[in-house]
C-alpha positions as protocol buffer text, in pm:
chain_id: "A"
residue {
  index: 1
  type: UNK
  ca { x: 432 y: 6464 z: -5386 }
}
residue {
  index: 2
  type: UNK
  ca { x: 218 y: 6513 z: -5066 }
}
residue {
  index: 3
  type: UNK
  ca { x: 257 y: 6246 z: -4786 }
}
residue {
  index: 4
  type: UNK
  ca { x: -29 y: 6317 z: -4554 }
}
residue {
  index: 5
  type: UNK
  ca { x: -61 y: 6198 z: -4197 }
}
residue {
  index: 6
  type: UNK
  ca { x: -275 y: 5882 z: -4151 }
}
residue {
  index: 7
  type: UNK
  ca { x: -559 y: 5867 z: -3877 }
}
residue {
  index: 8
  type: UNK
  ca { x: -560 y: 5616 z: -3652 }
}
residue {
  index: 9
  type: UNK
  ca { x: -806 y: 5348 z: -3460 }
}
residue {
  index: 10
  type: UNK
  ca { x: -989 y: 5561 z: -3259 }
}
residue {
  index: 11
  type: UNK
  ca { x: -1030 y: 5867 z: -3427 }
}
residue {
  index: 12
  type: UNK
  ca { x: -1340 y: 5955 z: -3490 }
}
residue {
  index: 13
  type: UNK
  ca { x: -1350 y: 6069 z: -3834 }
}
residue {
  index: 14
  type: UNK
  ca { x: -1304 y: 5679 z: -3921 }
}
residue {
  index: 15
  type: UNK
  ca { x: -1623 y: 5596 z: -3722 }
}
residue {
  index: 16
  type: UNK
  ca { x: -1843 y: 5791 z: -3949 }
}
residue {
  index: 17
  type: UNK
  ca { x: -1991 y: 5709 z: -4272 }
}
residue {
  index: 18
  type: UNK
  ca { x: -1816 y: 5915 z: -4549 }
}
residue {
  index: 19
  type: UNK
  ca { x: -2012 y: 6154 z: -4771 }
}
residue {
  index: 20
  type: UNK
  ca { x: -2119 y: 6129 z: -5153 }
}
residue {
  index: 21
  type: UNK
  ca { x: -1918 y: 6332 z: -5430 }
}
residue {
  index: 22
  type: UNK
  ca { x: -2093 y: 6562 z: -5637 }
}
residue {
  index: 23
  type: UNK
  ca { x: -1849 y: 6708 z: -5846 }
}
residue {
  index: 24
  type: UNK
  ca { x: -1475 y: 6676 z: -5926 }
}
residue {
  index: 25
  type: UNK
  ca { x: -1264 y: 6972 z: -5867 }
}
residue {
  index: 26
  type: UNK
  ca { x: -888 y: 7032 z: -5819 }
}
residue {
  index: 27
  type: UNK
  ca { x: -947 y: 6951 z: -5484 }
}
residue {
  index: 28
  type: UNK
  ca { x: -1037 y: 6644 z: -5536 }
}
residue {
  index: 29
  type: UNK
  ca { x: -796 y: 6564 z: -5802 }
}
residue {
  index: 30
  type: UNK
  ca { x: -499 y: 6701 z: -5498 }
}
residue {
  index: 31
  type: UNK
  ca { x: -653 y: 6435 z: -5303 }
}
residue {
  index: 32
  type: UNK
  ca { x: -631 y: 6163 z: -5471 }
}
residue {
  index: 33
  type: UNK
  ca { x: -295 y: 6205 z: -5606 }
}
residue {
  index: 34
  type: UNK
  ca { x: -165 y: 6252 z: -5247 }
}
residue {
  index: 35
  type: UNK
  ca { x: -349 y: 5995 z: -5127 }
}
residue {
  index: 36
  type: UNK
  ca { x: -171 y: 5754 z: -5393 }
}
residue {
  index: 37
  type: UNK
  ca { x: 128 y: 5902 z: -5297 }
}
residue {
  index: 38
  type: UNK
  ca { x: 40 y: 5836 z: -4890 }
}
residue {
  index: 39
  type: UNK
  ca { x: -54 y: 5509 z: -4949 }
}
residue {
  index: 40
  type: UNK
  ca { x: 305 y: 5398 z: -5156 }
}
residue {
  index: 41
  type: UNK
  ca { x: 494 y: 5575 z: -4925 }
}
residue {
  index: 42
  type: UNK
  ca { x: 337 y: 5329 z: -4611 }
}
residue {
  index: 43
  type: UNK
  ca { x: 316 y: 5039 z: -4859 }
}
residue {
  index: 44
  type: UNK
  ca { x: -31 y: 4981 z: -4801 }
}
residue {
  index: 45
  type: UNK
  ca { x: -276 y: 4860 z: -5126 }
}
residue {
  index: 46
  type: UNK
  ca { x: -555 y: 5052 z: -5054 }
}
residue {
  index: 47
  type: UNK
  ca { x: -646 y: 5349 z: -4857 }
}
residue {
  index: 48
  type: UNK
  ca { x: -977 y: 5504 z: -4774 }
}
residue {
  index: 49
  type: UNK
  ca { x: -1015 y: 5901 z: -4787 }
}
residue {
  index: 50
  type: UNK
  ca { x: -1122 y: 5901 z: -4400 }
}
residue {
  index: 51
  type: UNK
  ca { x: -825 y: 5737 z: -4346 }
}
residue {
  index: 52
  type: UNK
  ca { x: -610 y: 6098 z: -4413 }
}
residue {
  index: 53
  type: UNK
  ca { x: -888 y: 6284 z: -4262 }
}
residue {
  index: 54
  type: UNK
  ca { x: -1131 y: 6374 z: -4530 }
}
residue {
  index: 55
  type: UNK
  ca { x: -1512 y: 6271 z: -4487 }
}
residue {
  index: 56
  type: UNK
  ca { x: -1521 y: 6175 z: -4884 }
}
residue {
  index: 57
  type: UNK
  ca { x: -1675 y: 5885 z: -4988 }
}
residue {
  index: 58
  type: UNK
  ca { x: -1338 y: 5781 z: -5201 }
}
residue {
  index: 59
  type: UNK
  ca { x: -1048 y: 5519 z: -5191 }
}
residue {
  index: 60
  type: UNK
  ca { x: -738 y: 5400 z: -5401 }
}
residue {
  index: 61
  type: UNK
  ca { x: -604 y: 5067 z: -5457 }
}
residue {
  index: 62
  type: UNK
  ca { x: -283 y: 4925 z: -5557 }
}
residue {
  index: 63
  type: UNK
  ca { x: -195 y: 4640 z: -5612 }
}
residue {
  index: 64
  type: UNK
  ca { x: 142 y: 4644 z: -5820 }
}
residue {
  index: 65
  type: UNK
  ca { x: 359 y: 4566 z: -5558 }
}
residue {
  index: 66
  type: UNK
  ca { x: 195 y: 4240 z: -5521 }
}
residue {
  index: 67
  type: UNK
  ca { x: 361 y: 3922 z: -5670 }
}
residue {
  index: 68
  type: UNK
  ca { x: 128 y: 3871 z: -5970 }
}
residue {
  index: 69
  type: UNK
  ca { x: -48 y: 4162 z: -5987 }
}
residue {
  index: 70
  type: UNK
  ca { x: 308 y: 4344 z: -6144 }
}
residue {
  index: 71
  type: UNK
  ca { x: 123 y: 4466 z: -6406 }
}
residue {
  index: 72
  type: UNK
  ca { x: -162 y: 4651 z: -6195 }
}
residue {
  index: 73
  type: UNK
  ca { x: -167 y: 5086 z: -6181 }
}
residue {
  index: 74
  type: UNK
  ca { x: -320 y: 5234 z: -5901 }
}
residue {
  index: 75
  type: UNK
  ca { x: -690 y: 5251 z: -5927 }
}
residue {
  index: 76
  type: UNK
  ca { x: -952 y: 5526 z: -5802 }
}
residue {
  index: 77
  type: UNK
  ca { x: -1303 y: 5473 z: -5694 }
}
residue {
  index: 78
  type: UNK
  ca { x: -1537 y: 5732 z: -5559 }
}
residue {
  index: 79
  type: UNK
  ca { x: -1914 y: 5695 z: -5472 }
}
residue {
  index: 80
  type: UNK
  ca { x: -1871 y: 5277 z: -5454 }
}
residue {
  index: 81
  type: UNK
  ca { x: -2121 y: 5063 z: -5387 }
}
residue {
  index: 82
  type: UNK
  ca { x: -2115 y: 4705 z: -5332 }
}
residue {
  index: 83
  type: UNK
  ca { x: -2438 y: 4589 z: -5494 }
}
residue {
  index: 84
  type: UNK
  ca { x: -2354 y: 4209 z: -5502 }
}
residue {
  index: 85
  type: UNK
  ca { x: -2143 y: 3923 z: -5274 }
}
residue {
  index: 86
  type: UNK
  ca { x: -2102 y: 3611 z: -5362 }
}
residue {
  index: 87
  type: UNK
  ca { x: -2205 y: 3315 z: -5102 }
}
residue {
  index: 88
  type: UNK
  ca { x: -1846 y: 3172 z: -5105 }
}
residue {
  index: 89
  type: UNK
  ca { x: -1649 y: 3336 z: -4849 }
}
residue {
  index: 90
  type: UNK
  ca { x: -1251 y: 3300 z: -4785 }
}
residue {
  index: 91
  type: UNK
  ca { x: -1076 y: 3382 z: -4417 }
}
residue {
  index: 92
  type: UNK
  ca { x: -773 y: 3578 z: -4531 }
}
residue {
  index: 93
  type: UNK
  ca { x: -544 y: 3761 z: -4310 }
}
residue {
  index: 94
  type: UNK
  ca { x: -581 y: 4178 z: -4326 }
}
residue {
  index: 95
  type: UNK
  ca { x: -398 y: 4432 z: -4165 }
}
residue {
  index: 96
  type: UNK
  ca { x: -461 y: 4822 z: -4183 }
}
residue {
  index: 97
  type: UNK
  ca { x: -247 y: 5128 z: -4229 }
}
residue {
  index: 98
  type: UNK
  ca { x: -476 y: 5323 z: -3980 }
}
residue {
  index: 99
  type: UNK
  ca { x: -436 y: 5018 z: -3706 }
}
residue {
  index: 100
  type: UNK
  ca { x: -55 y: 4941 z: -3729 }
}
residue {
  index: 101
  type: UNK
  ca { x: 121 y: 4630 z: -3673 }
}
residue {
  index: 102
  type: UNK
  ca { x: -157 y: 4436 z: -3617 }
}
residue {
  index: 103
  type: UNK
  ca { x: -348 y: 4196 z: -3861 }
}
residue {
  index: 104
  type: UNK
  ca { x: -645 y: 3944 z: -3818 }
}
residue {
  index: 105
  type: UNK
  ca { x: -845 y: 3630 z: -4000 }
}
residue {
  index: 106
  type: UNK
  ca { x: -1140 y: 3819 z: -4188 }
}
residue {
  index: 107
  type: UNK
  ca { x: -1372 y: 3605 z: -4351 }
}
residue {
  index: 108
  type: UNK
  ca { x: -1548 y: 3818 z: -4617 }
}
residue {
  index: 109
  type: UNK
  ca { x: -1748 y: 3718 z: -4946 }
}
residue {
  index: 110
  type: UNK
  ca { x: -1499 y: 3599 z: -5191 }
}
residue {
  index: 111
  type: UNK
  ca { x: -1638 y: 3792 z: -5465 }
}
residue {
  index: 112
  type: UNK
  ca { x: -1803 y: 4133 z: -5528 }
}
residue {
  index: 113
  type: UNK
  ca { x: -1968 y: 4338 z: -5775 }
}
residue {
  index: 114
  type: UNK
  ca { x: -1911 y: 4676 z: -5736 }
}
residue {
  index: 115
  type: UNK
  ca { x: -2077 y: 5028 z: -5885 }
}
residue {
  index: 116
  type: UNK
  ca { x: -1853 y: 5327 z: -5862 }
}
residue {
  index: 117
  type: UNK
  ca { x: -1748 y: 5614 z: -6022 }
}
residue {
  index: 118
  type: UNK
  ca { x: -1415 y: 5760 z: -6189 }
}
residue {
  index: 119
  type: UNK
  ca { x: -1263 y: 6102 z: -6180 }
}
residue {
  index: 120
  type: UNK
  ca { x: -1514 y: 6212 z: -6458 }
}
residue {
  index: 121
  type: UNK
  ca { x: -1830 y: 6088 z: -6263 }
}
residue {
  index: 122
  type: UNK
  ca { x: -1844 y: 5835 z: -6524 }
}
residue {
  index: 123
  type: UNK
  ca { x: -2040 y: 5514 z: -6385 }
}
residue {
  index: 124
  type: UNK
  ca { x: -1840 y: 5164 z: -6387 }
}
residue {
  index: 125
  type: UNK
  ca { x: -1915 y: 4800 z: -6269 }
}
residue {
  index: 126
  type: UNK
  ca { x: -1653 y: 4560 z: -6152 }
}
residue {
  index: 127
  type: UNK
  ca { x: -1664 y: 4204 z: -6052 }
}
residue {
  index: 128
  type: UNK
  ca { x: -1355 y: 4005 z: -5913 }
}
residue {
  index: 129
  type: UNK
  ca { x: -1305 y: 3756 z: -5699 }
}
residue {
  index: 130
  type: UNK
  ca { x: -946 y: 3763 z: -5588 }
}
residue {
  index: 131
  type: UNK
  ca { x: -754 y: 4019 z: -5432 }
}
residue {
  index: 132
  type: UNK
  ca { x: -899 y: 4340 z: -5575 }
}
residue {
  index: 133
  type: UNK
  ca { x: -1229 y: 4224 z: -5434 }
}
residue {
  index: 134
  type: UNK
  ca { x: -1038 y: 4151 z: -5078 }
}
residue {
  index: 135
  type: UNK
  ca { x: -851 y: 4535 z: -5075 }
}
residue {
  index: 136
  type: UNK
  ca { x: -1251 y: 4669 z: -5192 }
}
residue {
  index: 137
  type: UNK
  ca { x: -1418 y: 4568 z: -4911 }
}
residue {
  index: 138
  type: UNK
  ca { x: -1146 y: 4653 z: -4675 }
}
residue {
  index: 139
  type: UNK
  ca { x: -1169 y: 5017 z: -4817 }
}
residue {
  index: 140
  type: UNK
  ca { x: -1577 y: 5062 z: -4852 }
}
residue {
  index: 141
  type: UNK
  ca { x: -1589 y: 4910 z: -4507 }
}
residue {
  index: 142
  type: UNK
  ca { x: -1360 y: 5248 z: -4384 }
}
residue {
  index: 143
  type: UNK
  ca { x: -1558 y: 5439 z: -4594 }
}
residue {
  index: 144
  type: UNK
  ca { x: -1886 y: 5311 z: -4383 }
}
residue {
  index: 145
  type: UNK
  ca { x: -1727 y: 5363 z: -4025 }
}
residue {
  index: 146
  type: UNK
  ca { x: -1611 y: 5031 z: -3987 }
}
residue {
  index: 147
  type: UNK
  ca { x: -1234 y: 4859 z: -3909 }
}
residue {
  index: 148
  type: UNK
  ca { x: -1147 y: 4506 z: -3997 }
}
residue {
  index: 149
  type: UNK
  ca { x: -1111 y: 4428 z: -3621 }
}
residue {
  index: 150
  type: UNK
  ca { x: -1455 y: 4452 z: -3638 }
}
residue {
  index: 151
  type: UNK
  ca { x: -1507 y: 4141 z: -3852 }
}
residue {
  index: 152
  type: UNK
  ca { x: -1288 y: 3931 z: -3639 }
}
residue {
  index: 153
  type: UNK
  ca { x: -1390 y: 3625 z: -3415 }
}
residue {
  index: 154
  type: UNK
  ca { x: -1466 y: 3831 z: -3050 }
}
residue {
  index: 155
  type: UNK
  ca { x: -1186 y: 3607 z: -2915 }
}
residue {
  index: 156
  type: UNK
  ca { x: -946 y: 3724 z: -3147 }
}
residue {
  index: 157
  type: UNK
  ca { x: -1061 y: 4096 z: -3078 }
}
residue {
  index: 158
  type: UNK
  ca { x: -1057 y: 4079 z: -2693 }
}
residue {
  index: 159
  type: UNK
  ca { x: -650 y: 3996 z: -2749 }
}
residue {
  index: 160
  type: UNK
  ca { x: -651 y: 4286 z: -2948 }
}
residue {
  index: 161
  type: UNK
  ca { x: -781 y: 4568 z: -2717 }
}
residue {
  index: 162
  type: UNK
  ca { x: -486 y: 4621 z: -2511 }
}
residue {
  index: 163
  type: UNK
  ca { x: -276 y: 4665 z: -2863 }
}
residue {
  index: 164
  type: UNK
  ca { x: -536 y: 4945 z: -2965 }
}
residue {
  index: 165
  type: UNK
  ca { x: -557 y: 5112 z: -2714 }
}
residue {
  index: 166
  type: UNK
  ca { x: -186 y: 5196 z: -2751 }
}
residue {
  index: 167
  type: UNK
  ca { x: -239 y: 5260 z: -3115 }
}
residue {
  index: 168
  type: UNK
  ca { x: -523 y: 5525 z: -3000 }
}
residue {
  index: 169
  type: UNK
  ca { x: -265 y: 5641 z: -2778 }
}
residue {
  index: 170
  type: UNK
  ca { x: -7 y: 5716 z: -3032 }
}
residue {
  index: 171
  type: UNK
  ca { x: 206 y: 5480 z: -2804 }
}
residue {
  index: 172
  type: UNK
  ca { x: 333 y: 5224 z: -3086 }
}
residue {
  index: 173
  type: UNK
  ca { x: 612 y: 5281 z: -3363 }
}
residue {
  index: 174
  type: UNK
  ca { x: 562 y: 5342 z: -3734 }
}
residue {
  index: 175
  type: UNK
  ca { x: 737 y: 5422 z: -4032 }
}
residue {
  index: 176
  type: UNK
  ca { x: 491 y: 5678 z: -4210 }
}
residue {
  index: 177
  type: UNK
  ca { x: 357 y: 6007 z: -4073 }
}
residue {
  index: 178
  type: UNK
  ca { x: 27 y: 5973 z: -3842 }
}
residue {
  index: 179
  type: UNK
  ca { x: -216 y: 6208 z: -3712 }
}
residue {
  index: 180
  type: UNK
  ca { x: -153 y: 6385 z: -3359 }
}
residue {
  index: 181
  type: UNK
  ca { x: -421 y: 6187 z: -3055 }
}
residue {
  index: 182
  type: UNK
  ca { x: -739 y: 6373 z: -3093 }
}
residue {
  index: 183
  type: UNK
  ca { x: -815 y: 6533 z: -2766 }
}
């Protein structure tokens, strides 16, 4: 079990788009397993590759530890695409393991339909329109350069700024390893 160091608001490698996978090695495999492992030990329920400093276009999910969802297994998905969103939306609140301690309203679509890949390359839809498809977005969006702070009212996010800047900083608490301010 490999806990890696989570990258934070700011840093730059979660600003960028993420690129494709073309073929599954033990790399990759290493990855993913530590990045399951990462993401239990912060108790997060989804967590993009970018987010422990690789530029793959890859996330997990899990959503086990949520009441109702007991009976969920963590999930991989590399290469995703949202093709489809539905026209209902819901405002849910979101927070981040890369921007600590602080959450938001984010109104997204409520569902999706997503193309993505497993650990064999082998192609796979999924629809939902409940949590799953909440946690999905909030992952491809890292894996696209984008935070959830982004999708907030610009009220909301101006009472933000002085709270991320101290997260860039590296001048907040938390309880799972981080990356060291980029210089």
């Amino acid at each position: 079990m490999t806990i890696l160091p989570i990258t934070l608001y700011g840093d730059e490698i979660l600003e960028k788009k993420t690129k494709q996978i073309t073929k599954v090695d033990d790399k990759i495999i290493r990855l993913v397993k530590d990045m399951i492992d990462t993401m239990h030990n912060a108790n997060g329920m989804g967590l993009a590759a970018n987010q422990v400093g690789s530029n793959k276009a890859l996330f997990v999910t899990d959503l086990g530890g949520v009441k109702g969802y007991e009976d969920e297994s963590p999930r991989v998905f590399l290469n995703p695409k949202i093709v489809e969103q539905s026209e209902e939306t819901s405002v849910i609140e979101e927070g981040c393991l890369s921007i600590p301690s602080l959450r938001g309203e984010v109104e997204r679509p409520k569902g999706i339909k997503l193309i993505y890949q497993d650990l064999e390359l082998k192609e796979h839809e999924l629809y939902d329109e409940d949590l799953l498809a909440r946690v999905i977005q909030h992952e491809y969006d890292h894996l696209n350069g984008k935070y959830f702070v982004e999708r907030i009212e610009k009220d909301e996010f101006k009472k933000l700024k002085k709270s991320l800047k101290k997260i860039q900083d590296r001048k907040m608490d938390v309880d799972y390893p981080v990356t060291q301010k980029p210089k």
